[in-house]
C-alpha atoms as a printed R data frame, in Angstrom:
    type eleno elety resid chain resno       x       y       z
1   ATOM     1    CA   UNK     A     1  32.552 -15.160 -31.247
2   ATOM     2    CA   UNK     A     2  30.012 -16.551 -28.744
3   ATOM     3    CA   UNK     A     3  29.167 -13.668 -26.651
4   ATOM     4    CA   UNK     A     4  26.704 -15.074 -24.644
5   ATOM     5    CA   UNK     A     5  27.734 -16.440 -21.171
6   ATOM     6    CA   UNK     A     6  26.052 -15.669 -17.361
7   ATOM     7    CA   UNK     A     7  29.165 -12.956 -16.867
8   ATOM     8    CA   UNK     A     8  28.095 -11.100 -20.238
9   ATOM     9    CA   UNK     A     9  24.792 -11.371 -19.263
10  ATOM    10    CA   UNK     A    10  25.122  -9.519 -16.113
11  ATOM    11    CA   UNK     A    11  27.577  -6.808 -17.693
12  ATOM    12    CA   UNK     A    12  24.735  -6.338 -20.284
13  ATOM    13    CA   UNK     A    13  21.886  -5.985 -17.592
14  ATOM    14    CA   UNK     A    14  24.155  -3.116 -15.795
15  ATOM    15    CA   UNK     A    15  22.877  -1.195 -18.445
16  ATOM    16    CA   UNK     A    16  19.611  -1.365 -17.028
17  ATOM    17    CA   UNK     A    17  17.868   0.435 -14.198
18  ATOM    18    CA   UNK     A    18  15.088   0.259 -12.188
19  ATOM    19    CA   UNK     A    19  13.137   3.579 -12.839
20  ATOM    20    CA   UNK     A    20  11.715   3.887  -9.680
21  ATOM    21    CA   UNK     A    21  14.934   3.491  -7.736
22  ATOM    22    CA   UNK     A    22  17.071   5.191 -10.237
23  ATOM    23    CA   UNK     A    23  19.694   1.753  -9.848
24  ATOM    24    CA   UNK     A    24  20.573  -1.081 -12.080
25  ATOM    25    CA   UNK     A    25  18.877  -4.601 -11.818
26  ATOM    26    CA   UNK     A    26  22.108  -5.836 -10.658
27  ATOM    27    CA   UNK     A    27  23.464  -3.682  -8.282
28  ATOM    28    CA   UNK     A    28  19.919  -3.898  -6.469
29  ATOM    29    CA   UNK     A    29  20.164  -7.985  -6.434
30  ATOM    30    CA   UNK     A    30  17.171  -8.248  -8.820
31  ATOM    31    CA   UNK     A    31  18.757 -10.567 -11.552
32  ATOM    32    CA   UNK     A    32  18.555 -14.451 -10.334
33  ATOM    33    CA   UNK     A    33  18.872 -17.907 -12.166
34  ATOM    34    CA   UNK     A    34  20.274 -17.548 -15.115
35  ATOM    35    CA   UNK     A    35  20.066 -20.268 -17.556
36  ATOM    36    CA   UNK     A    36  21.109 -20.302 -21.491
37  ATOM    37    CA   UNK     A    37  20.100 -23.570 -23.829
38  ATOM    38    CA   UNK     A    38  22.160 -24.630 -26.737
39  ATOM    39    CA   UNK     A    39  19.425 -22.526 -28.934
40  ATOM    40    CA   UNK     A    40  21.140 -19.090 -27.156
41  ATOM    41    CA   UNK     A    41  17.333 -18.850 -25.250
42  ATOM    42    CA   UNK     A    42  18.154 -16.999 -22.017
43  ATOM    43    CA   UNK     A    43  15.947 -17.586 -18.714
44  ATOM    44    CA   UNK     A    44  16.366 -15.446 -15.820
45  ATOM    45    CA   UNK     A    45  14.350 -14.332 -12.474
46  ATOM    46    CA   UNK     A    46  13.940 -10.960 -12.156
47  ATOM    47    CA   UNK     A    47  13.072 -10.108  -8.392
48  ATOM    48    CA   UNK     A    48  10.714  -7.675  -8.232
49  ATOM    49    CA   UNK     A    49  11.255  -4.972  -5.103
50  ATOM    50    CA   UNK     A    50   7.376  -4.845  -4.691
51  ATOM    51    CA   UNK     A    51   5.011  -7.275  -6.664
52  ATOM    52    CA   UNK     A    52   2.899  -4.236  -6.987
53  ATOM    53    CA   UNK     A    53   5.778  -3.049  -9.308
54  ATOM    54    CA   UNK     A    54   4.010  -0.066 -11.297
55  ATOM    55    CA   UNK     A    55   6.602  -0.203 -14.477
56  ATOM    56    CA   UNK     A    56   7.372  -4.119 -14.606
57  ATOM    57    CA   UNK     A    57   6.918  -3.650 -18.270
58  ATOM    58    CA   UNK     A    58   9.304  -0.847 -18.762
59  ATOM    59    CA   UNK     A    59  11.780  -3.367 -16.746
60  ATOM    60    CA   UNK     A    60  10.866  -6.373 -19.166
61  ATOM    61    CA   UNK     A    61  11.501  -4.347 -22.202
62  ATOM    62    CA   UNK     A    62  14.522  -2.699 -21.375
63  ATOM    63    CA   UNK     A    63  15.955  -6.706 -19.964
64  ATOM    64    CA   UNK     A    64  15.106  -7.989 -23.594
65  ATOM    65    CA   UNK     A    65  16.631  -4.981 -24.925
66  ATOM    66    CA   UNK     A    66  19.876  -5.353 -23.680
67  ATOM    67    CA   UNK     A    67  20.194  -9.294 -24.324
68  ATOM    68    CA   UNK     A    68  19.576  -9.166 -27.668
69  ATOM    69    CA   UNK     A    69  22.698  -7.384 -29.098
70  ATOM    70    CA   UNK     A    70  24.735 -10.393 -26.981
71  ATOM    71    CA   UNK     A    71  23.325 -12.907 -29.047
72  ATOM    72    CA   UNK     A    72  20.332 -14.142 -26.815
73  ATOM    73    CA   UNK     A    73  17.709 -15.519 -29.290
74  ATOM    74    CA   UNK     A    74  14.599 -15.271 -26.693
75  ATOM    75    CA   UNK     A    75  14.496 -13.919 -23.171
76  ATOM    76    CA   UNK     A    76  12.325 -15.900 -20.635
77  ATOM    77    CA   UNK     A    77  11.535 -13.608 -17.930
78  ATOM    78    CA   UNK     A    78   9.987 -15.263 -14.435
79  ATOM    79    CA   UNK     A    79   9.027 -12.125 -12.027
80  ATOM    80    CA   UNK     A    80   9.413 -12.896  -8.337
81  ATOM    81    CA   UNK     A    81   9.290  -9.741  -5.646
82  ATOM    82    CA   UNK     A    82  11.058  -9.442  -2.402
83  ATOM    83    CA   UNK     A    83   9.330  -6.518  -0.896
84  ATOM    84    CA   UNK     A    84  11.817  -4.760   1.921
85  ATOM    85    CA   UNK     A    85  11.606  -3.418   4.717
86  ATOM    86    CA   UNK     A    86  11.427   0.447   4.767
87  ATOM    87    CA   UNK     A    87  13.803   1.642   7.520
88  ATOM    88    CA   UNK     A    88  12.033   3.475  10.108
89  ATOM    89    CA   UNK     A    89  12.929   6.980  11.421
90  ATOM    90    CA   UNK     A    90  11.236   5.961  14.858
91  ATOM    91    CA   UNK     A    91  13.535   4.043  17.499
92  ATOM    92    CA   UNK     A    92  10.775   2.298  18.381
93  ATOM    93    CA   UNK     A    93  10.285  -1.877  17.786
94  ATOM    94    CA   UNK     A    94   8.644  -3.371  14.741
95  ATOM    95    CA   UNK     A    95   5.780  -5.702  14.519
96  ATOM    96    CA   UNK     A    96   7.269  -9.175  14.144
97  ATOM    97    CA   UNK     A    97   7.202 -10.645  10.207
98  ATOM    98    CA   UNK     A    98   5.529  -7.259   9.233
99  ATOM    99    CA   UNK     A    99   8.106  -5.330   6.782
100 ATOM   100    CA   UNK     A   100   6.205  -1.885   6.164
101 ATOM   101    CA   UNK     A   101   3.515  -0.109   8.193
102 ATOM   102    CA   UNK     A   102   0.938   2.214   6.318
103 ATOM   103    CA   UNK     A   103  -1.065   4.502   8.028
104 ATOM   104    CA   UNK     A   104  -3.918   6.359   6.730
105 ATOM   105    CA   UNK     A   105  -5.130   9.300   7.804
106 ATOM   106    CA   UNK     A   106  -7.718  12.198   7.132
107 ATOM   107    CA   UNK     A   107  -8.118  14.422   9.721
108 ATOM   108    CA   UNK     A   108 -11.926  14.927   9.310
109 ATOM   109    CA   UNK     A   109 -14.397  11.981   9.270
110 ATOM   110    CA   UNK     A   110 -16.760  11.202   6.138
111 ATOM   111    CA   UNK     A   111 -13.436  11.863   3.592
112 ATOM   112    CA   UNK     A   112 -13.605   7.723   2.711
113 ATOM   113    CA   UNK     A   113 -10.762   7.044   4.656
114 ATOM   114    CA   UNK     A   114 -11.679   3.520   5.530
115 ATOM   115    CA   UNK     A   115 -12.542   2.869   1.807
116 ATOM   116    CA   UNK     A   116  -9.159   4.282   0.419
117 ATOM   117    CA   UNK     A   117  -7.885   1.877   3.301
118 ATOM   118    CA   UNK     A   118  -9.800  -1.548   2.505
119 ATOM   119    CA   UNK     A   119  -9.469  -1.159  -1.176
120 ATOM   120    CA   UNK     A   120  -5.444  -0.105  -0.814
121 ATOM   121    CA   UNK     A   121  -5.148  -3.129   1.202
122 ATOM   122    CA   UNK     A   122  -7.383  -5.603  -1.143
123 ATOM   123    CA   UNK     A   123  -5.338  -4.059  -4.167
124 ATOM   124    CA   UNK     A   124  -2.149  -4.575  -2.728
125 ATOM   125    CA   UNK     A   125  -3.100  -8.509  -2.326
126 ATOM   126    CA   UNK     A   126  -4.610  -8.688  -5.855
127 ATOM   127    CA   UNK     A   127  -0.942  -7.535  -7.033
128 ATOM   128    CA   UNK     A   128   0.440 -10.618  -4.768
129 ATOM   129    CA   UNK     A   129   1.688  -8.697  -1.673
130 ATOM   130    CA   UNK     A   130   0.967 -10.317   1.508
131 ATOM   131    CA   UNK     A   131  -1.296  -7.589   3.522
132 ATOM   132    CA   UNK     A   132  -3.115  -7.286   6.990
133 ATOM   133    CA   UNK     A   133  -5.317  -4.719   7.513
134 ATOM   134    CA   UNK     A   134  -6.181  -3.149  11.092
135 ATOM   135    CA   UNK     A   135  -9.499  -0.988  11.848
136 ATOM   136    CA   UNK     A   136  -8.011   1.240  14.439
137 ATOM   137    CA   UNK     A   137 -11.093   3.281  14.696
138 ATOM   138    CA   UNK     A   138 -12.159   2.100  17.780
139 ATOM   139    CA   UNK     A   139 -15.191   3.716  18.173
140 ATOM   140    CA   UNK     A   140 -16.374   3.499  14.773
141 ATOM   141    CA   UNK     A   141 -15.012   0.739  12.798
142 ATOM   142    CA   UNK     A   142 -16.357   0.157   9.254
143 ATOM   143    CA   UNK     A   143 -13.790  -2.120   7.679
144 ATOM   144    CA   UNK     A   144 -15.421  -5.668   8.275
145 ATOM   145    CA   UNK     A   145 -18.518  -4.121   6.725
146 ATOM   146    CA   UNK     A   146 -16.659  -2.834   3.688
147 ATOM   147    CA   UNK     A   147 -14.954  -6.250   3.361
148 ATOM   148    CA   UNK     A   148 -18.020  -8.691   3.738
149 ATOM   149    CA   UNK     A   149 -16.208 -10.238   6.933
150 ATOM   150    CA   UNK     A   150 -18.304 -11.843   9.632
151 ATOM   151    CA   UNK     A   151 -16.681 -14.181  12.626
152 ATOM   152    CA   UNK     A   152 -14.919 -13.678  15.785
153 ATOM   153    CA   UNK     A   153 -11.106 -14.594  15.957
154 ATOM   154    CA   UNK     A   154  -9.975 -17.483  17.784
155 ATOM   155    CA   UNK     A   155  -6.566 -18.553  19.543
156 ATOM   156    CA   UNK     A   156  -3.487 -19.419  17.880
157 ATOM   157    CA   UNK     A   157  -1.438 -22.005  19.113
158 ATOM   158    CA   UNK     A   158   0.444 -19.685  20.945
159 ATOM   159    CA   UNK     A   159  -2.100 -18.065  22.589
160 ATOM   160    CA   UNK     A   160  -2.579 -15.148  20.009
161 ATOM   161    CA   UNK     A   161  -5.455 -13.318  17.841
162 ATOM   162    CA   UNK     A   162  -5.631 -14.941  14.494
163 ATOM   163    CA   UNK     A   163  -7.342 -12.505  12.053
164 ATOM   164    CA   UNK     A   164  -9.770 -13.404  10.230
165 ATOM   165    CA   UNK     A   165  -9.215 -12.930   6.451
166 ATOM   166    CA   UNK     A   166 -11.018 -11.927   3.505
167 ATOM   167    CA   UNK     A   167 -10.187 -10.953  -0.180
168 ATOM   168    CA   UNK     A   168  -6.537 -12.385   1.095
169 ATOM   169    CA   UNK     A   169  -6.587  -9.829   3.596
170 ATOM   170    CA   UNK     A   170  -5.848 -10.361   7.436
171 ATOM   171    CA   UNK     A   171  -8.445  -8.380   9.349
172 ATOM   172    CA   UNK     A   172  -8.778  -7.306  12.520
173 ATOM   173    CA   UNK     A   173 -11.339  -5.291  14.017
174 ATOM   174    CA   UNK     A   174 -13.007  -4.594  17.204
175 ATOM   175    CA   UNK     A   175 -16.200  -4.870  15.214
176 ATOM   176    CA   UNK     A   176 -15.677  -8.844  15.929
177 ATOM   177    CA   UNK     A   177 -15.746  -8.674  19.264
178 ATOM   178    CA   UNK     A   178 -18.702  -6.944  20.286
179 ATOM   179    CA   UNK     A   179 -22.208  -7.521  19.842
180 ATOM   180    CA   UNK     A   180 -23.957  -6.348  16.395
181 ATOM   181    CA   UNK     A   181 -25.436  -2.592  17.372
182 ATOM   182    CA   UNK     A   182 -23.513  -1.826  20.537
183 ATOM   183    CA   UNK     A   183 -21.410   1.193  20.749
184 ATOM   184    CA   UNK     A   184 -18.237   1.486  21.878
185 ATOM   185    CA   UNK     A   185 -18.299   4.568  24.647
186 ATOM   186    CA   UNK     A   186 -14.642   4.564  25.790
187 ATOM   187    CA   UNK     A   187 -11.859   6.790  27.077
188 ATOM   188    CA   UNK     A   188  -8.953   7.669  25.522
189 ATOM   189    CA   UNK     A   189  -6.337   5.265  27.494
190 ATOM   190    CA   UNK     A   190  -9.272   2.714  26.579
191 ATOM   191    CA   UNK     A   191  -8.973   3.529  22.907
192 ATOM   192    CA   UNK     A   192  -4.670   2.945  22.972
193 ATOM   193    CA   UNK     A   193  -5.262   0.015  25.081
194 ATOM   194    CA   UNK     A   194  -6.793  -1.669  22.754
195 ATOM   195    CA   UNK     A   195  -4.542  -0.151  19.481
196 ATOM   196    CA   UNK     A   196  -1.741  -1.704  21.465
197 ATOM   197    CA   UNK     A   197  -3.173  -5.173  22.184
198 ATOM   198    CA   UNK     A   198  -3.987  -5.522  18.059
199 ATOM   199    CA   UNK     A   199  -0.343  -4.755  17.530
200 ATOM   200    CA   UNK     A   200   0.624  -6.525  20.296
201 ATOM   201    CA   UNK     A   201  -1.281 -10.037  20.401
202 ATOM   202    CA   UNK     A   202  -2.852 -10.732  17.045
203 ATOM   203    CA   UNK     A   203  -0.771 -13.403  15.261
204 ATOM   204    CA   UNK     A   204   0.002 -11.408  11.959
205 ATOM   205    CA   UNK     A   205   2.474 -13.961  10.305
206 ATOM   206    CA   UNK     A   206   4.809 -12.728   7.617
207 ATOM   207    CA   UNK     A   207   3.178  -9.807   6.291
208 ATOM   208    CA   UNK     A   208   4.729  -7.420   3.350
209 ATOM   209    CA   UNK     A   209   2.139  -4.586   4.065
210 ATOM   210    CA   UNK     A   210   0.249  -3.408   7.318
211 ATOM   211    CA   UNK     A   211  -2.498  -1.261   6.265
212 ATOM   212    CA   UNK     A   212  -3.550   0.719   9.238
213 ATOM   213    CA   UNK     A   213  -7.209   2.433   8.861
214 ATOM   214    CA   UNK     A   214  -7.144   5.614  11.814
215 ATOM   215    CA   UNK     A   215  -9.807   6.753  13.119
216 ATOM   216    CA   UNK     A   216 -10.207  11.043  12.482
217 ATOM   217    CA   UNK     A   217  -8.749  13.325  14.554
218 ATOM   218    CA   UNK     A   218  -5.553  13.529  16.019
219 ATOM   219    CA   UNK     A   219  -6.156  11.823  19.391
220 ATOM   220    CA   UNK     A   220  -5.020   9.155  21.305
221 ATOM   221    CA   UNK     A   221  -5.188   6.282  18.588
222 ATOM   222    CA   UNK     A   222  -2.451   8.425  16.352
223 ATOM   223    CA   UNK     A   223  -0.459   8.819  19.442
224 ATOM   224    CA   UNK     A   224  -0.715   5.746  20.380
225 ATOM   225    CA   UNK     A   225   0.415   3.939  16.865
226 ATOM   226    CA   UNK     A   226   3.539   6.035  16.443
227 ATOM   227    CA   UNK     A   227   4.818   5.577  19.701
228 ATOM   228    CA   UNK     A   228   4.229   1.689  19.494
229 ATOM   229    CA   UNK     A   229   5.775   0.631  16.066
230 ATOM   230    CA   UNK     A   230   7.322   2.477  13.665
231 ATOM   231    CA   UNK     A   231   5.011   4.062  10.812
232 ATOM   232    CA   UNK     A   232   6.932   3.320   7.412
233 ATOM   233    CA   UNK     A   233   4.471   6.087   5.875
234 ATOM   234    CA   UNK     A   234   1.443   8.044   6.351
235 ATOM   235    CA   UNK     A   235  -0.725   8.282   3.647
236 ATOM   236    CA   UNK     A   236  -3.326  11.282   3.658
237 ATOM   237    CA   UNK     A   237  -6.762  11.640   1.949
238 ATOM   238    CA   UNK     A   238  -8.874  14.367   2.147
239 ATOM   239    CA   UNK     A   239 -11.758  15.400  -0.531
240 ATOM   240    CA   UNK     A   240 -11.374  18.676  -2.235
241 ATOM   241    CA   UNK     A   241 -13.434  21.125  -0.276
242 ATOM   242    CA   UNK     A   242 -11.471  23.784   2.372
243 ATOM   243    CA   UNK     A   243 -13.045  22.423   5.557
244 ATOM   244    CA   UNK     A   244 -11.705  18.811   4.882
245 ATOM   245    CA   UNK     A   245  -8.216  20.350   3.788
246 ATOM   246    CA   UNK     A   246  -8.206  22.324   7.227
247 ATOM   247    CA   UNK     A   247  -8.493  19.042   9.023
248 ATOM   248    CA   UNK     A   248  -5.839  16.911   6.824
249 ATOM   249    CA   UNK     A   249  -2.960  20.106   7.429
250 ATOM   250    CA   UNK     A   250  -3.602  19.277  10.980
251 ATOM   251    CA   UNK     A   251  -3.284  15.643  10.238
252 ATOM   252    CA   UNK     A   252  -0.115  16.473   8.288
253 ATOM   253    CA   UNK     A   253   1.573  18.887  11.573
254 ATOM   254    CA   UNK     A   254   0.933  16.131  13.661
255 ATOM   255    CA   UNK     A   255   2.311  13.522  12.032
256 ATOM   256    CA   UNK     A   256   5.519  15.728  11.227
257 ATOM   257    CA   UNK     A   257   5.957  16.740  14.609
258 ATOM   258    CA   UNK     A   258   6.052  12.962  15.599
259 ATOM   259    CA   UNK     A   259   8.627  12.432  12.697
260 ATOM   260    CA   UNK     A   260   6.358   9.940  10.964
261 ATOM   261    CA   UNK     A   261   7.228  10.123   7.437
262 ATOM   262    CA   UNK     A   262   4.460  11.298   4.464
263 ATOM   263    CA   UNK     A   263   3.985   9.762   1.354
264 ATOM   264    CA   UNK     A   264   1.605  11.989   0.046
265 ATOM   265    CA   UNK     A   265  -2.431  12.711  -0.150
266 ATOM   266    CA   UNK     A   266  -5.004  11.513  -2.319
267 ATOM   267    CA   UNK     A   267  -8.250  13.116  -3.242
268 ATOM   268    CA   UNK     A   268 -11.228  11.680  -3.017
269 ATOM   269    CA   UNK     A   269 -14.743  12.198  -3.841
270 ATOM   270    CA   UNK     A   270 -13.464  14.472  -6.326
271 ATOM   271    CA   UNK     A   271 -16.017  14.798  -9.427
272 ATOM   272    CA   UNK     A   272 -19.424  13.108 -10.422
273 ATOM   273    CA   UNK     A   273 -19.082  11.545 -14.038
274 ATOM   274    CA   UNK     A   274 -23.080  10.733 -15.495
275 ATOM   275    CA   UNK     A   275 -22.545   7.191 -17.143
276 ATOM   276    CA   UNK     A   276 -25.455   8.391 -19.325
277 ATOM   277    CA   UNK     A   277 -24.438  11.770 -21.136
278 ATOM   278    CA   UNK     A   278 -20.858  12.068 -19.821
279 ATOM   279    CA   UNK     A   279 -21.629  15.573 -17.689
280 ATOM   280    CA   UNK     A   280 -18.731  16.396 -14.969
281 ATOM   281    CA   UNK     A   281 -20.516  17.651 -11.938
282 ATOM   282    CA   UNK     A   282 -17.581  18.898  -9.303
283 ATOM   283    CA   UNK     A   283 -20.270  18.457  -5.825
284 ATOM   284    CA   UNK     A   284 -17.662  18.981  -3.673
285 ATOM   285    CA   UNK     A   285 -15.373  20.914  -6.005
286 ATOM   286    CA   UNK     A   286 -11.774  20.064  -7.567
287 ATOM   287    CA   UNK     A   287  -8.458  20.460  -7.166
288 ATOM   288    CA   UNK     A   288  -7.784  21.287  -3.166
289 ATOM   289    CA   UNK     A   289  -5.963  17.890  -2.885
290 ATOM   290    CA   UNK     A   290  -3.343  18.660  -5.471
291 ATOM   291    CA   UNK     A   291  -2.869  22.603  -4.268
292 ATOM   292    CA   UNK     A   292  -2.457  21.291  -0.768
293 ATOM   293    CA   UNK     A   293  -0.159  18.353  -2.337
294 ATOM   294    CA   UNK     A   294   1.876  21.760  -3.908
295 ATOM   295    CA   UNK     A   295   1.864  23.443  -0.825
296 ATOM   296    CA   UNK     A   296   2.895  21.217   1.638
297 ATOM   297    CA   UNK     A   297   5.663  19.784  -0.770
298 ATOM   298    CA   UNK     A   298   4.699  16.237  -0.993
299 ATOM   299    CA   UNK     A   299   3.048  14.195  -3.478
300 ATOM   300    CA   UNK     A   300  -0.211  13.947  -5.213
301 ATOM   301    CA   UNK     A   301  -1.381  10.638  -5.575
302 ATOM   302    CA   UNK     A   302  -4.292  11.772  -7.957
303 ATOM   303    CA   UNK     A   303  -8.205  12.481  -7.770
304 ATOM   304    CA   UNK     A   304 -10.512   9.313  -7.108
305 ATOM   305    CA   UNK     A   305 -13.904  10.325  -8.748
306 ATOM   306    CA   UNK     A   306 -17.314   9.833  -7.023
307 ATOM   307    CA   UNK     A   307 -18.315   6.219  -8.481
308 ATOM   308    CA   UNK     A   308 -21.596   4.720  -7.313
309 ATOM   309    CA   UNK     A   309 -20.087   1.513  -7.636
310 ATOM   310    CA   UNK     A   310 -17.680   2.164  -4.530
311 ATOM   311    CA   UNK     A   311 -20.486   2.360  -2.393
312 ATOM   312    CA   UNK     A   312 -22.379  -0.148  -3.205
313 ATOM   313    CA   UNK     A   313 -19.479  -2.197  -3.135
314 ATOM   314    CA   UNK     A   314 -18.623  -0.870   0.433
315 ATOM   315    CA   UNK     A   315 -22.574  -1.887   1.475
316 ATOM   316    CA   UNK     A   316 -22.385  -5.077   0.493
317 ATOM   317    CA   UNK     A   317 -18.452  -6.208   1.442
318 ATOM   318    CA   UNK     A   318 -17.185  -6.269  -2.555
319 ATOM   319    CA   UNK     A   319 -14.374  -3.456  -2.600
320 ATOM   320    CA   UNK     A   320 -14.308  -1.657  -6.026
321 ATOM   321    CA   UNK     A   321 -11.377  -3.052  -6.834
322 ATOM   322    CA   UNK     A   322 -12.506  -6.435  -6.321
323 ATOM   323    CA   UNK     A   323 -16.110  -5.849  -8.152
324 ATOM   324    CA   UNK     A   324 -16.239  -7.842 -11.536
325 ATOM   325    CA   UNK     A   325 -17.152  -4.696 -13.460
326 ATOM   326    CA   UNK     A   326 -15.798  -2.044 -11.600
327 ATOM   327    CA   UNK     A   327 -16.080   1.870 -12.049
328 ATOM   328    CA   UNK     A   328 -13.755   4.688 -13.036
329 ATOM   329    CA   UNK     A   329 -12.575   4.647  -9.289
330 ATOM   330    CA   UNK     A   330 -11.371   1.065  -9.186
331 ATOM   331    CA   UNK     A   331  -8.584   1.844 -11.749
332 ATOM   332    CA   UNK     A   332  -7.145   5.042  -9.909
333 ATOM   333    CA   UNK     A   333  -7.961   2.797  -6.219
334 ATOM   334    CA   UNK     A   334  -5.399  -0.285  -8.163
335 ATOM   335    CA   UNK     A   335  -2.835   2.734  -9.451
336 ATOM   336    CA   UNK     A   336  -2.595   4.423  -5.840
337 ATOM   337    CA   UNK     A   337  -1.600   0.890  -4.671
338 ATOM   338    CA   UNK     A   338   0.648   0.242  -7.029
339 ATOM   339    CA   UNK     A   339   2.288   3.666  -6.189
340 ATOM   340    CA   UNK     A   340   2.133   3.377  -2.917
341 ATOM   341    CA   UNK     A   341   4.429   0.169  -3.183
342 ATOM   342    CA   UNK     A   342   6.734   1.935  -5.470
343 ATOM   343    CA   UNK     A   343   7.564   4.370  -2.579
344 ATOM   344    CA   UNK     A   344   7.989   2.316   0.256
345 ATOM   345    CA   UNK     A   345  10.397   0.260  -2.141
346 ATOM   346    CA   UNK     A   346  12.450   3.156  -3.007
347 ATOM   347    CA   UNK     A   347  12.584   3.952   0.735
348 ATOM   348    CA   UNK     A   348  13.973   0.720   1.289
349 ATOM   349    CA   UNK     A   349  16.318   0.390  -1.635
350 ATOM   350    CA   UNK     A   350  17.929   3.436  -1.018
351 ATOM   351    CA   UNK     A   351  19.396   1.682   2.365
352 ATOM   352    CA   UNK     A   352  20.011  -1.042   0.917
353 ATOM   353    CA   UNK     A   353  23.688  -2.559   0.585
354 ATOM   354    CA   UNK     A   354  24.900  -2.513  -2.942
355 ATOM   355    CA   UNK     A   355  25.695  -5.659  -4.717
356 ATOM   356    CA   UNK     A   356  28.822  -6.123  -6.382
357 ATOM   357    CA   UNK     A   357  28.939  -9.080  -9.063
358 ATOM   358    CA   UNK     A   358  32.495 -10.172 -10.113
């Protein structure tokens, strides 16, 4: 009995969920373009919620596993992704063709904010997300440094800021509009001003992720960004010492208190590994992420160790994760990406309609 038809196929792939999401493939709309040859070879799309998709393959496996018992001799799998858009808490408007906002946050200055931010951001585009990334520390903006971009915007056709882009990254920066050297002495309203007008007028196109670099604090510029467009989630990083973890609870009460939603925290900076005899030196000790992580109730997106390699990299514009031979960090940098894009697609499957196939 011939088994094998586009109705049995589906039935069979209800068997098979998406482990993030805790759904089947169907239900969610992930199972596309089936096809089945005279040979029984099956080819279908599977559309990805995030191409960033930490357990793809889990998915593959478990897809190949449930074929097989209806008769399909080989399973051709083509990945797409249609990232969502995370509903926001915030009744505020969102950023035209931009689906999810991430913020990033410290608290205290010096925690490697802006590198967790420029090497979330490169990540996510390495994984084929489309990203922008926005320095919105006004006063002391590292990112076009960190990403070896050099150029000042010009016009769009409609009279908007086109980034620039690096790494296939949009950037924006006020770096690129003032001279090489000068600082930037302004007032708070000054500062927000100028938040608003990257959010406002720069010609971001379709973008799946907006990375969002803050400056420390909990000023004007945080203010500011969740009253303009709705945050889809903060994420926090601190390193593991108590005067950093002071800052980042503050970081965490404001950011509740505005109802902006919080992924989790990350710890950086968090051991020294020799490369030569393998000797774990904890400079700024270990651990305060994850107990703050426990205390607060949210997640722990891991430990990134101290890797010379990130700031050379960050010198010289070459992210770690974008570095040929890259350190230990690089690989927990890519994994707090990938995570990252597994929450916000949760988020935005759980709102999702439901899909019923007949």
């Amino acid at each position: 009995m011939d088994m094998l038809n586009e109705t049995s196929i589906y039935e069979a792939l209800r068997a098979v969920q998406e482990p993030e999401l805790g759904r089947d493939i169907v239900t969610l709309n992930m199972v596309k373009d089936i096809s089945i040859n005279d040979d029984n070879d099956v080819a279908l799309t599977i559309d990805l919620t995030t191409p960033a998709c930490p357990l793809k393959d889990e998915i593959e496996r478990n897809v190949v596993g449930a074929l097989q018992p209806i008769g399909a001799r080989h399973v051709d799998i083509n990945w797409g992704a249609t990232v969502r858009r995370a509903a926001p808490s915030q009744p505020t408007q969102m950023i035209p063709g931009v689906k999810n906002v991430i913020a990033v946050a410290s608290g205290k200055g010096g925690v490697g904010k802006s590198t967790v931010s420029a090497n979330l951001a490169v990540a996510l585009a390495a994984e084929g997300a489309t990203v922008g990334l926005l320095d919105a520390d006004i006063t002391g903006p590292n990112i076009p440094l960190m990403l070896g971009v050099e150029g000042q915007p010009v016009a769009s056709p409609d009279n908007k800021i086109t980034p620039l882009e690096r790494y296939g990254v949009k950037v924006i920066s006020i770096q690129f509009f003032v001279p090489e050297g000068q600082p930037i002495v302004w007032r708070g309203p000054l500062v927000g001003g100028a938040i608003q007008q990257f959010l406002r007028d720069v010609d971001w196109g379709e973008l799946d992720y907006l990375v969002i670099d803050l400056p420390p604090g909990t000023s004007d510029a945080q203010l500011t960004l969740a009253q303009a467009i709705p945050i889809s989630g903060a994420l926090l990083v601190t390193t593991p010492q108590d005067v950093a973890l002071l800052d980042v609870q503050k970081a965490l009460a404001m950011f509740r208190r505005m109802s902006v939603p919080v992924m989790g925290v990350v710890e950086n900076m968090s051991a020294f590994v020799c490369s030569h005899c393998g000797e774990v030196t904890e400079i700024f000790g270990r651990g305060g992420g994850e107990k703050f992580a426990r205390q607060y109730e949210m997640e722990y997106f891991g430990a990134i160790p101290l890797d010379v390699k990130v700031r050379q990299g960050g010198d010289v514009g070459i992210p770690a994760v974008a570095q040929r031979e890259s350190g230990p960090a690089a690989e927990v940098l890519r994994q707090l990406a990938r995570t990252v894009a597994a929450r916000m697609s949760v988020r935005a499957a759980r709102q999702a309609p439901v899909l019923s196939i007949s």
